[in-house]
C-alpha positions as CSV (number, residue, x, y, z in Angstrom):
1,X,63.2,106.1,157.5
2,X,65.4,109.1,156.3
3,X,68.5,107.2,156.9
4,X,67.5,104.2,155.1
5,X,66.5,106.0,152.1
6,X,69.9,108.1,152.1
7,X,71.5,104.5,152.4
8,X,69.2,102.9,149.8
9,X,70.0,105.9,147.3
10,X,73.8,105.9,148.3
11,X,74.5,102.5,148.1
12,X,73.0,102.7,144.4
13,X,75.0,105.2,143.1
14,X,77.9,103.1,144.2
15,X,76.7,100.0,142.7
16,X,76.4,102.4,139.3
17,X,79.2,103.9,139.6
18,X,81.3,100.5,139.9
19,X,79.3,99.1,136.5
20,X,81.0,99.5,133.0
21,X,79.1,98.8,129.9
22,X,81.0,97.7,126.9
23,X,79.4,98.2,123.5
24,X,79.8,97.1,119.9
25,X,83.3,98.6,118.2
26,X,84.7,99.0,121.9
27,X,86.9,96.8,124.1
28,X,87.4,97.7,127.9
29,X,90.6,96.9,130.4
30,X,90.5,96.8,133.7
31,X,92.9,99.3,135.8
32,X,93.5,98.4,139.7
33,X,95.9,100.5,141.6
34,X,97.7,101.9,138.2
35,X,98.3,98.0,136.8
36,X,96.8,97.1,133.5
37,X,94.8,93.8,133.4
38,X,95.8,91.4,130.9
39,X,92.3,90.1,130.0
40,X,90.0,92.3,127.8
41,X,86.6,92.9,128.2
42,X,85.1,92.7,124.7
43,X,81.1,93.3,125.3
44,X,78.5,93.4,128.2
45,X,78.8,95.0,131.7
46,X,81.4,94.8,134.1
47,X,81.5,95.1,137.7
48,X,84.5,96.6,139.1
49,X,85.4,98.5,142.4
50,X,85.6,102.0,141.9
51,X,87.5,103.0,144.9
52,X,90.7,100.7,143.7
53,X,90.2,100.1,140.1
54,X,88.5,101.7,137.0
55,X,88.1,100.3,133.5
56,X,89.4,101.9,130.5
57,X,87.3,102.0,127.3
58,X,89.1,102.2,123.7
59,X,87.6,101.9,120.1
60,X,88.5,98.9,117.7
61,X,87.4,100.4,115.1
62,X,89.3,102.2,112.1
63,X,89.9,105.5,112.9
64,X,90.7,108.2,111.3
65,X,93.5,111.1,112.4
66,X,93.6,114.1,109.8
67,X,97.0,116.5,109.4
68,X,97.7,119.1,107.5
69,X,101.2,119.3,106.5
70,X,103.9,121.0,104.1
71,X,106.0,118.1,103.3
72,X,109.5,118.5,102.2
73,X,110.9,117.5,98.0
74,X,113.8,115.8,96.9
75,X,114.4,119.5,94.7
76,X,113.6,121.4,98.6
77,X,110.7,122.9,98.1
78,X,107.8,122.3,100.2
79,X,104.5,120.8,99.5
80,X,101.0,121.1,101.2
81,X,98.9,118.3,101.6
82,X,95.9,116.6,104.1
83,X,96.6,113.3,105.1
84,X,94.9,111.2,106.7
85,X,96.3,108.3,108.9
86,X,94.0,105.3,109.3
87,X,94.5,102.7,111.8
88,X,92.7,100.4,114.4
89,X,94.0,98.9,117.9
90,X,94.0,95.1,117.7
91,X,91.7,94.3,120.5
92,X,93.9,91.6,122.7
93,X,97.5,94.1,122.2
94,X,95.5,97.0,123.6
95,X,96.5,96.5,127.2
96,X,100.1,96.9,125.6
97,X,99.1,100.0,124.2
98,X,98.0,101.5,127.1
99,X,100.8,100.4,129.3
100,X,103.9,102.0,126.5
101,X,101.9,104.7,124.9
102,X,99.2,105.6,127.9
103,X,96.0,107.1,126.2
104,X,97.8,109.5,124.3
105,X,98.8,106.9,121.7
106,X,97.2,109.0,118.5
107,X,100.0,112.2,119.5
108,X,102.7,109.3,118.7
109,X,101.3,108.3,115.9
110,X,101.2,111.6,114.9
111,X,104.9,112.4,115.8
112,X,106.1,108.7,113.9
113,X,104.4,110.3,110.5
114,X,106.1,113.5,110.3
115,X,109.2,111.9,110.9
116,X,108.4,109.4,108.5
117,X,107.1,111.1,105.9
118,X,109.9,113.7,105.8
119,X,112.4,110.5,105.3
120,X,110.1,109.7,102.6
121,X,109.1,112.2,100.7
122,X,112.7,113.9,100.9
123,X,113.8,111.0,98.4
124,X,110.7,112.1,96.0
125,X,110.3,115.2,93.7
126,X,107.6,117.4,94.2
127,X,105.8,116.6,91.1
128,X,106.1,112.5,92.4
129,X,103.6,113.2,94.8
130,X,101.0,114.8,92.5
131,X,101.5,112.0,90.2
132,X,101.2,108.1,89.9
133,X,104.0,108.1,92.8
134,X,102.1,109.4,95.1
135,X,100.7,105.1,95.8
136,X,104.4,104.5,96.4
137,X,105.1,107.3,98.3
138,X,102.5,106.7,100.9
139,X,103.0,102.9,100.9
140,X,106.7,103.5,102.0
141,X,105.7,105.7,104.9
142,X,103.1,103.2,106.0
143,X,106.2,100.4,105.9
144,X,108.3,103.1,107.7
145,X,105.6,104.2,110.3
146,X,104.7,100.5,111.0
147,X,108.2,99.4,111.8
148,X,109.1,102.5,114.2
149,X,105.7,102.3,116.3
150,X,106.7,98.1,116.6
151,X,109.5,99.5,118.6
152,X,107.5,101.6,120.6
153,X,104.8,99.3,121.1
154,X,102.6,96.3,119.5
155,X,99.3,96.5,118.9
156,X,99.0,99.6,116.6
157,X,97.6,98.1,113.1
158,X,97.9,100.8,110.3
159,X,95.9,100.4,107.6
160,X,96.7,103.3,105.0
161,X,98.1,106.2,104.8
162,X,96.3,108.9,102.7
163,X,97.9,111.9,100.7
164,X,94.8,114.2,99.7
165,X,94.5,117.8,98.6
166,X,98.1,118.1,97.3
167,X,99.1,121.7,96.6
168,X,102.1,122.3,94.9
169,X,104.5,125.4,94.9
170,X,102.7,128.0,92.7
171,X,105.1,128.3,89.8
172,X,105.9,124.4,89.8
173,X,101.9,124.0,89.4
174,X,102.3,126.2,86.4
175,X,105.1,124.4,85.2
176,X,103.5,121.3,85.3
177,X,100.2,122.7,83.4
178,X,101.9,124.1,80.7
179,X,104.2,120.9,79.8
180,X,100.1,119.0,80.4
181,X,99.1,121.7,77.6
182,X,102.1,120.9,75.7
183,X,101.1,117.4,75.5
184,X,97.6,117.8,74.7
185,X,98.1,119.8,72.2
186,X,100.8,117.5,70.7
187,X,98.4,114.7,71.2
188,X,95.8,116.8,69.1
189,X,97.8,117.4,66.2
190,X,99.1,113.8,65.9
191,X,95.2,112.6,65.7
192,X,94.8,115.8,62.9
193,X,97.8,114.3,61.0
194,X,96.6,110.8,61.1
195,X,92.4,111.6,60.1
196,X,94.6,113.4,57.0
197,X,96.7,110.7,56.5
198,X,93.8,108.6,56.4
199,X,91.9,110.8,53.8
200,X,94.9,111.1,51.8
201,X,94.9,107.4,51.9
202,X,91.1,107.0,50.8
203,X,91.3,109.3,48.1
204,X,94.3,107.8,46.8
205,X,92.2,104.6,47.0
206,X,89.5,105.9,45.3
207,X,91.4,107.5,42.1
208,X,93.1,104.1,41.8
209,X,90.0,102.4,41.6
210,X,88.5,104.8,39.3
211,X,91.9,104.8,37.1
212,X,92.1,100.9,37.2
213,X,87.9,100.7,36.2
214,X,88.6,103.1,33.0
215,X,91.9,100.9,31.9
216,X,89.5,97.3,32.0
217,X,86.6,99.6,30.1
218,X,88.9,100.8,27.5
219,X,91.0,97.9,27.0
220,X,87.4,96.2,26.8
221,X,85.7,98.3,24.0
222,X,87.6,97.4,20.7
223,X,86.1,98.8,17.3
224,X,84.5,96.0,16.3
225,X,82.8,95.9,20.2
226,X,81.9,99.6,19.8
227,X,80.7,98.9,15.5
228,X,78.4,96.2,17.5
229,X,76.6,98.6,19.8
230,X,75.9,101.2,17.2
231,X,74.1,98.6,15.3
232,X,72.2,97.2,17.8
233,X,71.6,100.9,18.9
234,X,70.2,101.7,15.8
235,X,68.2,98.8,14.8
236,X,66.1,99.5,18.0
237,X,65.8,103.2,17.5
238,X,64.7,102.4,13.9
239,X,61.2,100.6,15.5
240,X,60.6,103.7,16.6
241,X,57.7,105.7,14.2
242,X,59.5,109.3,14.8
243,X,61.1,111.0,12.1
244,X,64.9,110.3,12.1
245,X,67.9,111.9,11.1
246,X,71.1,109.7,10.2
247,X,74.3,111.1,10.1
248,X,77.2,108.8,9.4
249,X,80.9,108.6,8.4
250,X,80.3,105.3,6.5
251,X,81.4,103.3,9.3
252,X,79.3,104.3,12.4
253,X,75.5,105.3,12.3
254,X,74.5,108.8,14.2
255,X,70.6,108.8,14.8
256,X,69.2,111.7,15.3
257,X,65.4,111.7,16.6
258,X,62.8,113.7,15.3
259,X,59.6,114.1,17.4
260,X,56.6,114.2,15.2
């Protein structure tokens, strides 16, 4: 009974042991005697035989491999930075992979970037890759990266490369601020000289149209127009039942009320 039990419990740990289960974002090749299979095992269990053969599990997913760096200038100086390489495997090429790169494929990866992105950034100035370059700068080492791991092997799909945290020699960064400063404040006084241009403008406007207003009124009140008014001025203040005052040159009526 003993030895059947032993038998029962050994014989399930080998059946276990030669199970494999594939899950969601991985893809799984099977390895007999040190040969690759070509056909890979995208989801579910597999049944292999572990004395001869084992099955290798990779992600297809996007990872992520983070560096941190001090990247050479076109000028020679260097420049810190984080960068992060992002890439996938393409699911049917992995079996490639494995066979030229082994399992260790993220250390070339690694190794193609620095190489790359001292080519690169060699033909940039510092300042490029703290600026609007920087898009360009990491576009051309992903071109560059892609090309030399297609030598090495197929089935590496890069899908950015990533400058972040860029930190630039010390008095370059202060270089850079102050000519930033220098522009701002530039900036500033050209939006000063145009709100005083504009009130310059308005009052200029404004004294115009006053000026122009009096020329029409005077040109518009002639002796005869002002004799007029004074009569009709005083024919209504004459209704009045106050006491009145008149003061005149002979020609034009002053009235002069008088409250009772």
């Amino acid at each position: 009974m003993k030895t059947k039990t032993i038998l029962s419990v050994a014989l399930a740990a080998i059946f276990l042991s030669s199970c494999a289960v594939i899950r969601p974002g991985e893809a799984g090749v099977k390895q007999t005697l040190g040969k690759f299979s070509n056909k890979v095992i995208t989801q579910g269990t597999v049944v292999y035989n572990p004395f001869i053969s084992k099955v290798i599990k990779e992600s297809t997913q996007t990872n992520n491999i983070k560096l941190f760096l001090s990247l050479p200038s076109k000028e020679g100086l260097s420049v810190n930075s984080e960068i992060s390489i992002l890439y996938r495997l393409e699911k049917n090429k992995i079996p490639s992979v494995l066979e030229n790169l082994g399992r260790g494929y993220e250390s070339i990866i690694t190794s193609v970037f620095r190489s790359a992105s001292s080519d690169i950034c060699a033909q940039f100035f510092a300042k490029d890759m703290h600026s609007g370059m920087r898009a360009k700068i990491e576009e051309e080492i992903k071109i560059s990266m892609g090309e030399n791991l297609k030598k090495q092997a197929d089935g590496i799909e890069l899908i950015a490369v990533l400058m972040k945290s860029i930190q630039l020699p010390l008095g370059l960064a202060n270089s850079i601020e102050r000519k930033l400063q220098a522009e701002q404040d530039a900036m500033r006084l050209v939006f000063v000289l145009e709100q005083e241009k504009l009130e310059a403008e308005r009052k200029i406007i404004g004294a115009k149209g006053e000026r122009d207003a009096q020329l029409i009124l005077a040109e518009g009140l002639t002796d005869q127009i002002i004799k007029t008014r004074s009569i009709e001025a005083f024919s209504k203040l004459s209704l009045s039942p106050n006491s009145k005052i008149i003061i005149t040159d002979g020609k034009a009526p002053l009235l002069i009320n008088i409250d009772e």
